[in-house]
N, C-alpha and C positions, 0 to 999 in steps of 0.2 A: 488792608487791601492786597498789600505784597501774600501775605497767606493766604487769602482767599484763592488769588491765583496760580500762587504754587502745588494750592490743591489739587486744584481742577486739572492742572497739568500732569500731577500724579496719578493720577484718576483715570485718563485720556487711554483706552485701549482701542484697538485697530480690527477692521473686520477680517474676519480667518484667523486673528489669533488665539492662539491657546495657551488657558490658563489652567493650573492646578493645583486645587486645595493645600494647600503644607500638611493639616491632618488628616482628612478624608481623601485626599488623594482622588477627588472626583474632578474629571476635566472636563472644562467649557470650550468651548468653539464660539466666539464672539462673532457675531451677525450682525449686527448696525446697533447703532445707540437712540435709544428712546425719548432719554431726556436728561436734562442735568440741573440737580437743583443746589441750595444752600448746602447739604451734606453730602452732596456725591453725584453721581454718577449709574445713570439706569442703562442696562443692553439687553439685545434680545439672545438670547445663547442657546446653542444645542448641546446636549448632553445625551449621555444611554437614555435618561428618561424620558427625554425628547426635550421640548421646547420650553424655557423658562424666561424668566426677568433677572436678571443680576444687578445688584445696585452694590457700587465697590467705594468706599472712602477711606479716605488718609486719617480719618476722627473716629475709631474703633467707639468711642462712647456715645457715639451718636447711632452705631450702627448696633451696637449692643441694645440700646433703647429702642431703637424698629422694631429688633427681633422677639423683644420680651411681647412688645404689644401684640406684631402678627402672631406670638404662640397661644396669646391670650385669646384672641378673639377668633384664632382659627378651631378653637377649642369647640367656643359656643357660637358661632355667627351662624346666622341662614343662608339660603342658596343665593342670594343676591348682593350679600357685602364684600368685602375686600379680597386681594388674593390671597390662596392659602402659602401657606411659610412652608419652604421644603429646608433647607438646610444655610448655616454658616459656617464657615470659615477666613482662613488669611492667605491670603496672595502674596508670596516673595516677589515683588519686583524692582526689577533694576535701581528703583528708586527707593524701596525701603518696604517694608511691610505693609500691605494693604489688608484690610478687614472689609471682605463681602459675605451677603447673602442671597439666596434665587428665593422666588416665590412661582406663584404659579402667572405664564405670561394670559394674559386677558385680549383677549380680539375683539375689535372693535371701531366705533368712531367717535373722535373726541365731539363732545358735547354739543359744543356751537356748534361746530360742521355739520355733526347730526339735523340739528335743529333747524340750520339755513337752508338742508338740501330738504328736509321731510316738511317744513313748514313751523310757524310759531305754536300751532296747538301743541305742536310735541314738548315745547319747553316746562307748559304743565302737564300735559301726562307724566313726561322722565321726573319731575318736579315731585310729584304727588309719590313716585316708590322712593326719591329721595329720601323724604321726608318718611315714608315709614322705616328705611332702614337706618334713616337717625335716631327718631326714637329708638331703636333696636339697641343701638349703640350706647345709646344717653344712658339705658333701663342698667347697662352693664360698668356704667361708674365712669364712661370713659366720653370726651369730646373730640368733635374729628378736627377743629382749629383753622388750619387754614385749607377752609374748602371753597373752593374756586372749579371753575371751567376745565383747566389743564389735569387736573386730578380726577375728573371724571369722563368715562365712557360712556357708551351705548352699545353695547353687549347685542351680538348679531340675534335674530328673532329666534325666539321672542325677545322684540326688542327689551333690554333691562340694564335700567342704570348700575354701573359697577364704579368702585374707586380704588386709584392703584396706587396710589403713595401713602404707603402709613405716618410719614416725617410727622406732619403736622397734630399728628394725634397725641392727645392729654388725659392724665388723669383730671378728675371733675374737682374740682377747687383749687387748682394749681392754675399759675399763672402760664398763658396760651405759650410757646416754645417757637411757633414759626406763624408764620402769619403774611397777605399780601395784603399790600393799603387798599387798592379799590373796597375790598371785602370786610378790612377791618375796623369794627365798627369805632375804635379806639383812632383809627384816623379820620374821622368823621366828627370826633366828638359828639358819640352820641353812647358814650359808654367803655369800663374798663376792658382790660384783654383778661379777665378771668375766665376759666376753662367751666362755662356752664352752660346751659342748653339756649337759653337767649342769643349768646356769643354765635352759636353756629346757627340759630333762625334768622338772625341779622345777616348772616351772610349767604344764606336761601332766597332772601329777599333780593339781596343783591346779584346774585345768581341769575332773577331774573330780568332786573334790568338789563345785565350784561348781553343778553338779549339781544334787545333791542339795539344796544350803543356797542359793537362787539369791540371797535377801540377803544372805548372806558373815556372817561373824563376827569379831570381832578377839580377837588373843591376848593372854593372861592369863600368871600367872605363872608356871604351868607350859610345862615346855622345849616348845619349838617339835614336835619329833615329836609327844611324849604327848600335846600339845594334837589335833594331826592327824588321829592315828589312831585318838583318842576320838572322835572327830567322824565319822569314815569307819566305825569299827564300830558304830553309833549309826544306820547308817542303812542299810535293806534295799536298796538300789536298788544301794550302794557293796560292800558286805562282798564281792562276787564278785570286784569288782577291788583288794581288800584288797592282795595281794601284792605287784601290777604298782604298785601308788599308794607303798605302802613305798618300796618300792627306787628307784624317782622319787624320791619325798622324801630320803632319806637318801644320793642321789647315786650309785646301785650299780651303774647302766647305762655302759657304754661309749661307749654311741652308742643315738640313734635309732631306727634297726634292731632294734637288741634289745631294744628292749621295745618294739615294735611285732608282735614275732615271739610273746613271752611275752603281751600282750593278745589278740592273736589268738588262742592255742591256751584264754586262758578264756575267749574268747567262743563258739568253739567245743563246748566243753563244757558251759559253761553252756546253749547250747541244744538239745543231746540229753536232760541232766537234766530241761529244761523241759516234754520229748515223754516222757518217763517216765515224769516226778512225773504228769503230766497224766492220765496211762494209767493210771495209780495209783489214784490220787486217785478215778477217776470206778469204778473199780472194786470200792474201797471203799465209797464212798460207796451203792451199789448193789447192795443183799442181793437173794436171791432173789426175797423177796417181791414189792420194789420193784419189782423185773422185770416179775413177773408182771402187779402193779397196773398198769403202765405200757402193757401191749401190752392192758390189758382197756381202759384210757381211750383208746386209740387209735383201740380196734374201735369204741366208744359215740359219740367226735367225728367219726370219720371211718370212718363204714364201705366196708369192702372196700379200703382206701387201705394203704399199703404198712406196715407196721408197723416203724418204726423210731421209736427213743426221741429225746427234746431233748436227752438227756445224748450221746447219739453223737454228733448233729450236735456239741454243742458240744466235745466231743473231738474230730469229726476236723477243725474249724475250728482251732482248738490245734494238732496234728500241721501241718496244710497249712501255719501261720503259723512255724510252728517250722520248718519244712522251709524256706519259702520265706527265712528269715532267713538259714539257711544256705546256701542257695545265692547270695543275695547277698553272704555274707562273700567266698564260694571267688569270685564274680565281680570284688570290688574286687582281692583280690591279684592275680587276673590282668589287671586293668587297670594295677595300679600298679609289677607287680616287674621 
């Protein structure tokens, strides 16, 4: 514990400071800190190039393994996975030798926050490019491990899921290297931490709960499912992605893909019911009388003005919104297949 925090004390840089490479001799201008995990230390920093992420730790072998993966994957990835790797080096500082690297800095809004302020459909739409750019990931040998909420963005519009910490990422048959409990499905008991594409669907699924419960819960002594799926049909926003959340959990997916294919087709559905119910609902809600009342209060506030009711508008605000979500689904898969 005494190391852990002598780390992060090493680690600790100040905003307007300047740092410079020992070999490449390229200087940072430290602008606020991002975040700080198990290996270091994240800031937003300027340089000639302009604007980057710097992530700086005292544990060179932990940061040498970042760096191999972003060179890997910055090689082959597509326009929506991680940031791209621009350079490392070591920092002399007062305190001893530090080993950093910059990537490319990503703008954005963390996930949940996206999610709470746009609404819960967004959690499957960002959910559904998730899931194809894990498969992407999976196809190239490698697990992304501990994928959680804090790790992902929403990359300004068109909105697109991005993720910015490589730490957590594995080669595929190795055993996982970092990992948070809510996610992991090893603390659940519902399965090992091996680095395989189940490991990181199980925590897609949880991803989604997280949702719903954005302070998390810990589990109790009931089995790791029953806990789960109390928790997911407990809550309206979840019970549509009941299925898709299951079969994550309980590891029933093959791959990626398919249950990116199975989320999709509920989100789908889900927003025709939505244009349904709505048409329903406002029709019900709407006897004759009401009618009639409605077009007399129209004539009396607004005489000669066009007679239409606040109930249609706000049904066909419903329909356009409902419509318009769907044509954004049909637009990500053709962005992304």
């Amino acid at each position: 514990m005494n190391d852990s925090i002598s780390g992060k004390q090493a680690c600790k840089l100040s905003s307007n400071q300047i740092i410079t490479g020992k070999w490449k001799k390229t200087q940072y201008e430290i602008i606020r800190e991002l975040g700080c995990g198990a290996t270091g230390s994240v800031y937003l920093a300027r340089s000639a190039r302009g604007l980057s992420a710097l992530k700086i730790s005292d544990d060179s072998m932990a940061i040498t393994s970042e760096v191999n993966v972003l060179r890997q994957i910055s090689r082959v990835q597509g326009p929506s996975l991680g940031p791209h790797f621009y350079e490392t080096d070591d920092f002399a500082s007062p305190r001893g030798i530090l080993a950093f690297y910059t990537m490319e800095y990503i703008k954005g809004t963390p996930f949940l926050a996206f999610v709470r302020g746009r609404g819960p459909e967004w959690a499957g739409i960002l959910t559904v490019q998730l899931l194809k750019d894990l498969h992407f990931l999976h196809k190239q040998g490698w697990i992304f491990g501990d994928l959680k909420p804090e790790n992902l963005l929403a990359g300004e519009a068109p909105y697109h899921i991005r993720w910015i910490d490589p730490g957590g990422i594995t080669k595929e048959g190795r055993s996982i290297k970092e990992y948070t409990e809510f996610f992991d499905r090893g603390y659940w008991g519902l399965g090992d931490r091996k680095a395989e594409a189940s490991y990181d669907l199980f925590s897609v699924s949880m991803l989604l709960i997280n949702t719903a419960y954005p302070g998390r819960f810990e589990k109790t002594q009931e089995k790791g499912t029953e806990r789960l799926l109390e928790k997911t049909r407990d809550s309206e926003r979840l019970v549509p992605f009941l299925p898709v959340i299951r079969k994550g959990l309980e590891g029933r997916y093959s791959n990626a893909l398919e249950m990116r294919e199975e989320l999709l087709l509920l989100l789908q559905g889900a927003s025709f019911r939505n244009v349904a119910a709505g048409r329903g609902a406002t029709q019900k809600r709407m006897s004759p009388v009401s009618r009639q009342k409605r077009r007399q209060a129209a004539q009396v506030y607004a005489p000669g003005a066009k007679k239409v009711s606040r109930w249609s508008g706000v049904l066909e605000t419903m329909v356009a919104a409902s419509f318009l979500l769907i044509l954004y689904i049909l637009y990500l898969v053709g962005q992304t297949v």
